[in-house]
N, C-alpha and C positions, 0 to 999 in steps of 0.2 A: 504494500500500500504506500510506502513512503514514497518509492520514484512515481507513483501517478499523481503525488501533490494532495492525494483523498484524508491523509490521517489526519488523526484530531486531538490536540491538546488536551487535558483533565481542565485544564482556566477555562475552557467554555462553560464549563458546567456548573455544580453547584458545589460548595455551598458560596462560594464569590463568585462570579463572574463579574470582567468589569463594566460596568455602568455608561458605558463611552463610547462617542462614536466618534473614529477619528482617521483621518488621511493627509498624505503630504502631495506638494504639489512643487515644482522646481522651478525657481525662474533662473533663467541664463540670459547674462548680462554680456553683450556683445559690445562690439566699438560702435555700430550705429544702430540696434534693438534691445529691445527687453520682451523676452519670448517666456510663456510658461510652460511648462508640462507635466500633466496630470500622471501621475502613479496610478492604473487601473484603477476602479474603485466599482465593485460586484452592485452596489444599487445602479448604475448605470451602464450595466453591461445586458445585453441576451441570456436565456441558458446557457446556451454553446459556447457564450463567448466566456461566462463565466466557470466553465465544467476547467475549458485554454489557461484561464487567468489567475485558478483559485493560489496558486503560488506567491501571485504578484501580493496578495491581500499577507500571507504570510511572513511573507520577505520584509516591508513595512512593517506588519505588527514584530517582527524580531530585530528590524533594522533600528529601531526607536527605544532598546531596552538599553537600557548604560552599559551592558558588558557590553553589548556589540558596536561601542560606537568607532572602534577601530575601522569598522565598514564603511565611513562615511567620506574620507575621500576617495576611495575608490568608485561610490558611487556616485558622489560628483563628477568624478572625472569622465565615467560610464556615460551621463548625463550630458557633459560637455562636449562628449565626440560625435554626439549623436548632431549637434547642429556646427561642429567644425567646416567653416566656411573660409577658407584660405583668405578672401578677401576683407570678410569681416568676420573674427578669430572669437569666440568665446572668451571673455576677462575674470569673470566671475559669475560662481552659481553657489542661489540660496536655497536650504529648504526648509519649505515651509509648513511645521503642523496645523493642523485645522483640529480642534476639539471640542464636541459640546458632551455634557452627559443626557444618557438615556432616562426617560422618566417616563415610567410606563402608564396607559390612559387608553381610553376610547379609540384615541384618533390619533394620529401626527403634527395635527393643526397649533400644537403650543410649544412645538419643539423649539428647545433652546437655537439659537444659531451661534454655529460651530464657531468659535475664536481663535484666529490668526498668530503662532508665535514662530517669528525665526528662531530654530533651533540647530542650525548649522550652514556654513557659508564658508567659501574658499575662495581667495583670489587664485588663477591660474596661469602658468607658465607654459610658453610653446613646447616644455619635454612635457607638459600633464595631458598634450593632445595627442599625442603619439599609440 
């Protein structure tokens, strides 16, 4: 089950699971743009696309935990290659958490809206695009 991306943490369940609904989003800071991109996120995906994705939701919720932030330039850099434009070169990329908590109810209509914190950012150098 592991290499299909299907297994499942014991923290979904009970007796904590956490209360929070949360994603990142990257902005890449070029010489003449400011581009963002989204880290999959499963409420906006299909089935199918979400059966492809369920790793990406993974990868974030493990990407975000303190042990792992050794990950984090890497994945900037991951980030940055992806809009490396010889002409106009990636400078810096931020990422950005989104967090509200879950408060369970009828509806969805009082949902908190998620709050914005930069929790990692790197300036970058012509070896960080390679």
């Amino acid at each position: 089950m592991l290499w299909t991306g299907l297994f499942q943490t014991w923290d979904m369940f009970a007796p904590n699971p956490l209360p929070l609904n949360t994603y990142v989003k990257a902005v890449v800071i070029t010489e003449h743009h400011v581009r963002v991109w989204d880290f999959p996120r499963m409420d906006q995906l299909s089935l199918g696309q979400r059966y492809q994705k369920e790793r990406y939701r993974k990868f974030v919720e493990n990407m975000l935990l303190e042990q792992n932030e050794a990950l984090l330039p890497d994945v900037v850099r991951h980030i940055a290659r992806m809009y490396n434009d010889p002409s106009d070169p990636p400078r810096k990329v931020m990422l950005i958490k989104y967090q509200s908590e879950i408060t369970p109810g009828p509806d969805d209509q009082h949902e908190p809206k998620p709050k914005p914190s930069d929790f990692y950012d790197e300036y970058l150098g012509p070896e960080d695009l390679r």
